[in-house]
C-alpha positions in Angstrom: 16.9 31.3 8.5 13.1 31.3 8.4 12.4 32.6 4.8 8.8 33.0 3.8 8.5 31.4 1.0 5.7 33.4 -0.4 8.2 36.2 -0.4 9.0 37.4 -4.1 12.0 39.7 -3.0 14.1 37.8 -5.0 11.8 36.8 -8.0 13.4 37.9 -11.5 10.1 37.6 -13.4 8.5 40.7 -11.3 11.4 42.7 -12.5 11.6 45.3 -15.2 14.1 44.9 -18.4 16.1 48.2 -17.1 16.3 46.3 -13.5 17.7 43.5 -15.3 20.6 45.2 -17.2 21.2 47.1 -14.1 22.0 43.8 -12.3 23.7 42.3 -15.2 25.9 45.9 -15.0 26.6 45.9 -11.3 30.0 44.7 -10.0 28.5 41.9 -8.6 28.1 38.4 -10.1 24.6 38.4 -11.4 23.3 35.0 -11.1 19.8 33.4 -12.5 18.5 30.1 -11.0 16.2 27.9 -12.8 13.3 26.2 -11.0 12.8 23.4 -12.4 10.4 20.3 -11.5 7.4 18.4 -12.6 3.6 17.9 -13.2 3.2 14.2 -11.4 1.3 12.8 -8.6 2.1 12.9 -5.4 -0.4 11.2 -3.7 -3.9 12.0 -2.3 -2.6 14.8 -0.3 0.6 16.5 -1.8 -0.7 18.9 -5.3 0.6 17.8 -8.7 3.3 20.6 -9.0 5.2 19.7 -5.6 8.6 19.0 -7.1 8.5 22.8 -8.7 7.2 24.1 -5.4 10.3 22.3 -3.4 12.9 24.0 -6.0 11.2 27.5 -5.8 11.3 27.4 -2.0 14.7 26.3 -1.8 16.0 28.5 -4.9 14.2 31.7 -3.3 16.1 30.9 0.4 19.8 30.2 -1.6 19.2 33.5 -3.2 18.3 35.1 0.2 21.5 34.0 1.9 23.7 34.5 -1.3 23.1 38.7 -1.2 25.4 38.9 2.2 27.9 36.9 0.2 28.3 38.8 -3.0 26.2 37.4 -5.2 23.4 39.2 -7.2 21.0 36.4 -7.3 17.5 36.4 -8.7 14.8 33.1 -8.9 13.8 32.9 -12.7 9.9 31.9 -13.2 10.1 28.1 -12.8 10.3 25.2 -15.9 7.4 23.0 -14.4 7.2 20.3 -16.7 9.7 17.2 -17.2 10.2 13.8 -17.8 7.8 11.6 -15.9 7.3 8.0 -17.2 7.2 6.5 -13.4 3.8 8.0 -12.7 2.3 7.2 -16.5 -1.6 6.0 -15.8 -2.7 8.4 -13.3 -4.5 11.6 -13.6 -3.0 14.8 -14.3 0.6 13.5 -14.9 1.7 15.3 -17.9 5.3 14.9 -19.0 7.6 15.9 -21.7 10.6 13.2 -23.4 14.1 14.1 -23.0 14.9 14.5 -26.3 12.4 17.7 -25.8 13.7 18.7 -22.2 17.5 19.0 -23.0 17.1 21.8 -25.6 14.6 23.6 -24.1 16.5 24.2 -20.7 19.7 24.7 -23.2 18.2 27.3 -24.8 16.8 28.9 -21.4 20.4 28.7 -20.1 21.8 30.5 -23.2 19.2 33.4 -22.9 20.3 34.2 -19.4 23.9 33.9 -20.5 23.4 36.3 -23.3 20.9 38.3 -21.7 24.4 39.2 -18.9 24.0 36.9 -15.9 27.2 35.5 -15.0 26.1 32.1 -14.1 23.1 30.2 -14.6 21.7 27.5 -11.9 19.4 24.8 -12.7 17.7 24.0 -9.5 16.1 20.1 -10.1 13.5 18.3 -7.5 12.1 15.9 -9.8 14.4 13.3 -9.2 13.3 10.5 -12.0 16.6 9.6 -13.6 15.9 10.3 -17.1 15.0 13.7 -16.0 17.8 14.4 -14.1 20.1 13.3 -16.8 18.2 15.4 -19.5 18.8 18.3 -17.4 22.3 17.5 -16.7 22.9 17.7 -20.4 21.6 20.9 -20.7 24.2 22.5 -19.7 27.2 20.7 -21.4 27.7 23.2 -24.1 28.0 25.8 -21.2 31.2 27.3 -21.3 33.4 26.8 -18.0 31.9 28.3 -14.9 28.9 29.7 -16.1 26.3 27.0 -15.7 25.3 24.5 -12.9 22.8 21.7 -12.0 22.1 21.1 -7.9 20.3 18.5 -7.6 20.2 16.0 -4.3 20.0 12.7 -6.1 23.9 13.4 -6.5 25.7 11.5 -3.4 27.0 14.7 -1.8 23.7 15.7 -1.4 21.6 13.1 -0.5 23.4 12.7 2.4 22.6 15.8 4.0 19.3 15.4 4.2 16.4 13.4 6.0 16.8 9.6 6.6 13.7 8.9 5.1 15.3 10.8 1.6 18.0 8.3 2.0 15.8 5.4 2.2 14.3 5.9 -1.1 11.1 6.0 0.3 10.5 9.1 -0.1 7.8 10.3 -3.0 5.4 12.3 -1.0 6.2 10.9 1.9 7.7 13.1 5.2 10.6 14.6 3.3 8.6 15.7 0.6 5.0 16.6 2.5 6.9 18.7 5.1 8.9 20.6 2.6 5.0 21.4 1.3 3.8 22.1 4.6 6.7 24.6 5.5 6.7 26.4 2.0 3.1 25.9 0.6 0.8 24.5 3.4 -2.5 25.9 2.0 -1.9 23.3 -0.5 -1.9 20.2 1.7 -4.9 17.9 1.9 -4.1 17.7 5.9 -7.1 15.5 6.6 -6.3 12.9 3.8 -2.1 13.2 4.9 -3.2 12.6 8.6 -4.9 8.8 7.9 -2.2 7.9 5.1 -0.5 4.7 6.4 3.7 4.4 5.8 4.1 2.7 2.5 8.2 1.3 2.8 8.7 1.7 -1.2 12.1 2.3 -2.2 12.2 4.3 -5.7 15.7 3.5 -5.6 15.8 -0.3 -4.7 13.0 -0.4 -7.4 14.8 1.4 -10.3 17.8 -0.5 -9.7 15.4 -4.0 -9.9 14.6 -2.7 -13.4 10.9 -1.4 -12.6 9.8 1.7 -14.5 6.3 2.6 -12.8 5.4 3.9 -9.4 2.6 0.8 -10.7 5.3 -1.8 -10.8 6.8 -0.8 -7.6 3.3 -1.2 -5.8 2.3 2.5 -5.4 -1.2 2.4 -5.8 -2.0 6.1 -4.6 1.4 7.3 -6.2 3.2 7.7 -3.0 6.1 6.3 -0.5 7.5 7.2 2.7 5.3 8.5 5.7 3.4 11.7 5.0 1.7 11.3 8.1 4.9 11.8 10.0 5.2 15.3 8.4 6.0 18.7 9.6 6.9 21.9 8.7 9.9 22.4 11.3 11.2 19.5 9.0 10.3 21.6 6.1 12.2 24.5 7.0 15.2 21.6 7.8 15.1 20.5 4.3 14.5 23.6 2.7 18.0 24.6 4.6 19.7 21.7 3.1 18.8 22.4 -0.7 19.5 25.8 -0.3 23.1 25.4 1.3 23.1 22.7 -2.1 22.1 25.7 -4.3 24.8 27.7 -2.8 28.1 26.2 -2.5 27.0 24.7 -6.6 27.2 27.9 -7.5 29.9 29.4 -5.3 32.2 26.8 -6.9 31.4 27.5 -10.3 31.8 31.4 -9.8 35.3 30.6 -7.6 33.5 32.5 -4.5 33.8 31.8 -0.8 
């Protein structure tokens, strides 16, 4: 399905308080996903807020393909800061601690609960794993059912998507610059991506050797992977991926097919 993601059909922040409640009132399950990413580096050629642009796109195509099954979904306007001590000394990284994180998403979650969504998604690109568990633990005082986090560092979906993802190498490199160029490509510093040599980095073989810095790891210009290698048809791939993530998370949770 190519979705454009500049499309805003499915936006809830463009919508009126009576559209709202008349959503919330339908007989379908009303369903609010949560953005959520980051304000990091991503190298010389990928813009500061790319995680929250690669959970927008994919939150805006799951809520695309969830109307023809039921679901009344809408894309909440996105939580774009998180935890981000990996890319501490370079500029424009600006992060928040978890202890911060955790009750603001809570609180977020509990709005949309109270405010008559069924089920509330928390859609989560930034993949640092103090982040991911700080939004994780937002939704532990959900009751049953109505709260979810899909996120691809879990196993199940990691494995669906590029080879490059699975390699760890994979901060603004191909899988991360093509999902960019498919959803946001006016954004891409094309030229600079073009010359960008392969940097074999794995974030996840470094984390688990105890280094806390994209620094330690070697990532001088705050990247790994192959950016050069990018495209969007891989883009639109990946974007397919997160979004059948995003759907069957929250099909389980609601007990849909």
């Amino acid at each position: 399905m190519q979705l454009p993601e500049s499309a805003t059909d499915f936006d809830l922040g463009g919508l009126t308080t009576e559209d709202v409640a008349r959503l919330a009132a339908a007989s379908l399950p009303f369903v609010v996903i949560v953005p959520v990413g980051s304000v990091e580096p991503h190298g010389p050629h990928l813009p500061l807020e790319t995680d929250t642009i690669i959970s927008v796109a994919a939150s805006r195509r799951a809520a695309a393909e969830l109307a023809p099954r039921g679901v009344a979904a809408r894309v909440a306007p996105a939580v774009a800061y998180g935890v981000t001590e990996f890319a501490r000394g370079f500029a424009g990284v600006a992060g928040v601690p978890p202890e911060v994180l955790t009750p603001f998403l809570a609180a977020v979650v509990r709005a949309y609960l109270d405010g008559g969504a069924r089920h509330v998604c928390l859609v989560n690109n930034h993949l640092e794993p103090a982040h991911d568990a700080a939004v994780r633990a937002a939704i532990a005082a959900a009751p049953a059912g109505a709260a979810s986090v899909a996120c691809p560092l879990t196993r199940r979906w990691a494995r669906t998507l590029s080879a490059e993802f699975k390699s760890g190498a994979c901060h603004a490199g191909s899988y991360e610059t093509s999902i960019v160029l498919a959803a946001r490509p006016e954004l891409v510093r094309d030229v600079a991506r073009a010359s960008l040599p392969a940097v074999p980095i794995s974030l996840s073989e470094g984390i688990k050797a105890g280094q806390s810095t994209f620094a330690e790891m070697g990532m001088t210009r705050a990247y790994a992977g192959a950016p050069a290698e990018a495209s969007a048809v891989e883009g639109h791939e990946q974007l397919e991926r997160l979004a059948a993530m995003i759907i069957v998370e929250i099909s389980e949770a609601l007990g849909v097919g």
